[in-house]
Residue, then its C-alpha position, 0 to 999 in steps of 0.5 A: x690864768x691862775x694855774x697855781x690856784x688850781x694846784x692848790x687842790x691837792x691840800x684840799x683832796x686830802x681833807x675831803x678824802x678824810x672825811x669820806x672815809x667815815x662813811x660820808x662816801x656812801x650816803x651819795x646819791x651819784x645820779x644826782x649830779x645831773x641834777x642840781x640847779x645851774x645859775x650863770x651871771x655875765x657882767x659887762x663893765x665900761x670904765x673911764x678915768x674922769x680926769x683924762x677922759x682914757x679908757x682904764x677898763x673894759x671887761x667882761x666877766x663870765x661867773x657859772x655856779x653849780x649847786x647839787x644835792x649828792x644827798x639829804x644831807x651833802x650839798x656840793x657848790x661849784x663856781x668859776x669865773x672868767x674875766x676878759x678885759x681888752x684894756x691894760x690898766x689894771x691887769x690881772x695876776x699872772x702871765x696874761x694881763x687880758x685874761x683871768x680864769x679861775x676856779x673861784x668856790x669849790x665846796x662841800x657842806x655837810x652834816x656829820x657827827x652833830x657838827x656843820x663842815x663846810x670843806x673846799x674853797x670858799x669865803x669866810x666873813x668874820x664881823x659886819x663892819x663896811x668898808x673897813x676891815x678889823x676881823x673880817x681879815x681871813x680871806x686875802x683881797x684882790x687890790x688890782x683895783x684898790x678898794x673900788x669893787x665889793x668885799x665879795x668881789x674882792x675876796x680871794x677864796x681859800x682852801x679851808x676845812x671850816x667846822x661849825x659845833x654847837x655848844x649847848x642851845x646858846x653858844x656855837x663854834x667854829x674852827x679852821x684850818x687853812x693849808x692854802x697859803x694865798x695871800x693879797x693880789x696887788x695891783x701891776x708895777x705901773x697899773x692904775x692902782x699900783x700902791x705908791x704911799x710912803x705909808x706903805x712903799x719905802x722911798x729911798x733916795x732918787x740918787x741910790x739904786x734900788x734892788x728887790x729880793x724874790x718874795x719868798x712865800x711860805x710853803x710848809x702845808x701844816x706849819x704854814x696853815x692859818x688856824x682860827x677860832x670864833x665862839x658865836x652866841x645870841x643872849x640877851x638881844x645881843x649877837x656876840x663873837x669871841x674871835x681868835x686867828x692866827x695868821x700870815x699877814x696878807x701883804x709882805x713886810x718891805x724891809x730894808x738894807x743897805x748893801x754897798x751903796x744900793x737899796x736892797x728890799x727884802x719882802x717877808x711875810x710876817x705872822x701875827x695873833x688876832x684876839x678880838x670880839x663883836x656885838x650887835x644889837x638892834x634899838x628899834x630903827x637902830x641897829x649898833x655894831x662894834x668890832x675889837x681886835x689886837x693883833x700882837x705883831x704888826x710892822x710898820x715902815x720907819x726912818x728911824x736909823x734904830x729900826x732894823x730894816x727900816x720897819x717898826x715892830x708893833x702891837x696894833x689895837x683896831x675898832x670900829x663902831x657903827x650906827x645903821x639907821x632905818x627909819x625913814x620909808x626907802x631910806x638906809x643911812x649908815x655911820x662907821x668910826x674907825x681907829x688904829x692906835x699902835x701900842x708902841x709908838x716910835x719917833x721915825x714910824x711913818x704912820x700915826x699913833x692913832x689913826x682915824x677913819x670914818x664912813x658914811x653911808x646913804x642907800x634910797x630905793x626909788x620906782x617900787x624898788x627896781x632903781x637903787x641910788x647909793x652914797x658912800x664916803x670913806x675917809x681918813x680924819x688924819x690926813x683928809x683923803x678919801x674916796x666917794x663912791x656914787x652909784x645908780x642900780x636900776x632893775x630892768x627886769x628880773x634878770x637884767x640890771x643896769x649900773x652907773x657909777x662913778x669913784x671919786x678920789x681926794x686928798x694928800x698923794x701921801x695918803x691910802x686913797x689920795x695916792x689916787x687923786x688922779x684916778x677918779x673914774x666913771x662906770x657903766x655896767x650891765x648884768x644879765x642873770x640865769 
């Protein structure tokens, strides 16, 4: 169970109790709560690995969702989730590796002082790229099955105070504040998917004994928070965003020393200040987006002896352009390029300057719209790896829907998704809704 997340409460309790002590408290209409709406999913998932022909997953999981009214102008959104899994393969984080319970949003909406509060637990998605991130970076992801399942699925929610305010009739921002120092979830030490290219593992010698630290998260509640802006406006036909976070990195630095003939890694959590923007816009059966961020420190692995703890200090400039097209009856088709280009360039940095990746998108409804076939293909240009996800969703009735799918990895052992090249896999899921 992840007990630790429901410590995290407390940072949280102090923000609502903040906001109720202006009078909020009182407008809630107690009787309520036995009133609201009740919803429950319960999702059955089957999982072989295509090339062995080996059982990697086998789970259910249990997600109830609570929504009450406490009153005109106050909404409180409850939802859990419990997951069983009687395979091994992939794990969950924490002491049981079968069983994962978790409080997954906790939430408060509310109108107050002209401004739109959400506070509690919850998601928050900034940008509209698939499949890739360059904005949309505030929520940590769980990574125990890499990049396979859905964004929603993958990310982990955070205690966050989220405020919207108008700004006049065009613009509207946002602030957050983010006490909840959560960060990725990495696959198990020898679980399908345990991250193992050099592009973000050190590799040392075969023949030098290798040592890792304790991770030393970050814990001071202010100090540490998260903090972000975004600026939002619809002019002209365009959506626009202006978007600003300051942020720890999700995933650790792995730096690297020597220390009397053995290896030692020490992994540290490194901050960074993300300045970045979007547009969209629609053209008739066309709709375009484009996302651009700078982040101003971001570390990268390097052999180059000059490179303290083997890792290369840099800023990363990051886009990603896309092309929706729906023109064509029961026909989406959708095209994404993405680069990654550092502004300083080291001789011994593992990765590339520039860095190209590109999706490809092809959605049909079939039968009415109750059977749904779907293409996607993520792929490195740099190094010709990449993934092929192939699904079939039919609609047997209104709440039970039936899955096939399979996930197909390629390319270099070096590559983000060739590591996997032995990990493709078949699925078959059923969802019964309430």
């Amino acid at each position: 169970m992840k007990l630790s997340r429901l410590r995290q409460f407390k940072p949280v309790v102090a923000v609502l109790i903040a906001f109720f002590c202006q009078g909020a408290l009182a407008q809630i209409k107690w009787e309520t709560l036995l009133e609201g709406d009740f919803s429950i999913t319960i999702d059955q998932q089957f999982v072989l690995n295509s090339d062995t022909g080996g059982r990697q997953k086998n789970q259910t999981t249990i997600q109830p969702r609570f929504d009450f009214a406490l009153s005109d102008s106050i909404e409180l959104t409850a939802i859990g989730r419990a997951r069983f899994d009687t395979e091994t393969k992939l794990g969950f984080d924490g002491s049981n590796e079968h069983v994962d319970l978790e409080l997954r949003e906790l939430y408060l909406d509310a109108e107050w002082g002209g401004a739109y509060w959400r506070l509690g637990k919850q998601q928050i998605v900034w940008g509209q790229a698939d499949g890739l991130r360059v904005l949309d970076v505030i929520n940590p992801l769980e990574l125990r099955e890499f990049v396979l399942p859905e964004f929603e699925d993958r990310r982990i929610p955070l205690w966050t105070a989220n405020v919207e305010v108008p700004l006049g009739e065009v613009w509207t921002a946002q602030f957050l504040l983010i006490p909840d120092q959560t960060y990725d979830e990495l696959a198990e030490f020898g679980g399908s998917f345990e991250i193992r290219s050099p592009l973000l593992v050190p590799t040392p010698s075969a023949d030098v004994p290798v040592s890792v630290l304790q991770l030393d998260k970050p814990k001071r509640l202010i100090k540490d928070a998260d903090t972000g802006a975004r600026f939002s406006a619809f002019i002209g036909g365009w959506d626009v965003s202006l978007n600003y976070l300051y942020h720890y990195q999700d995933q650790p630095v792995l730096y690297q020393f020597l220390d009397d003939s053995a290896a030692v890694i020490a992994p540290t959590y490194e901050r960074t200040h993300l300045f970045g923007g979007s547009v969209s816009n629609v053209f008739g059966d066309i709709t375009f987006r484009a996302e651009l961020g700078y982040s101003t420190d971001r570390y990268f692995l390097s052999n180059d002896p000059a490179d303290v703890g083997g890792i290369e200090r840099s800023g990363e400039y990051s886009y990603v352009v896309g092309f929706d097209y729906q023109g064509w009856r029961d026909w989406f088709v959708s095209t994404q390029l993405f680069q990654s280009v550092v502004s300083r360039d080291s001789p011994g940095m593992i990765r590339e300057e520039i860095e190209t990746s590109a999706t490809f998108l092809l959605r049909r409804n079939f039968l009415n719209d109750s059977l749904l076939a779907e293409a996607l293909l993520i792929q490195s240009m740099d190094r010709d790896d990449g993934v092929l996800q192939l699904s079939l969703e039919y609609e047997w009735s209104t709440n039970i829907q039936i899955t096939f799918a399979s996930d197909s990895f390629f390319g270099s052992s070096a590559g983000l998704f060739g590591q996997f090249d032995d990990k493709d896999r078949v699925s078959v899921g059923i969802e019964f809704s309430y």
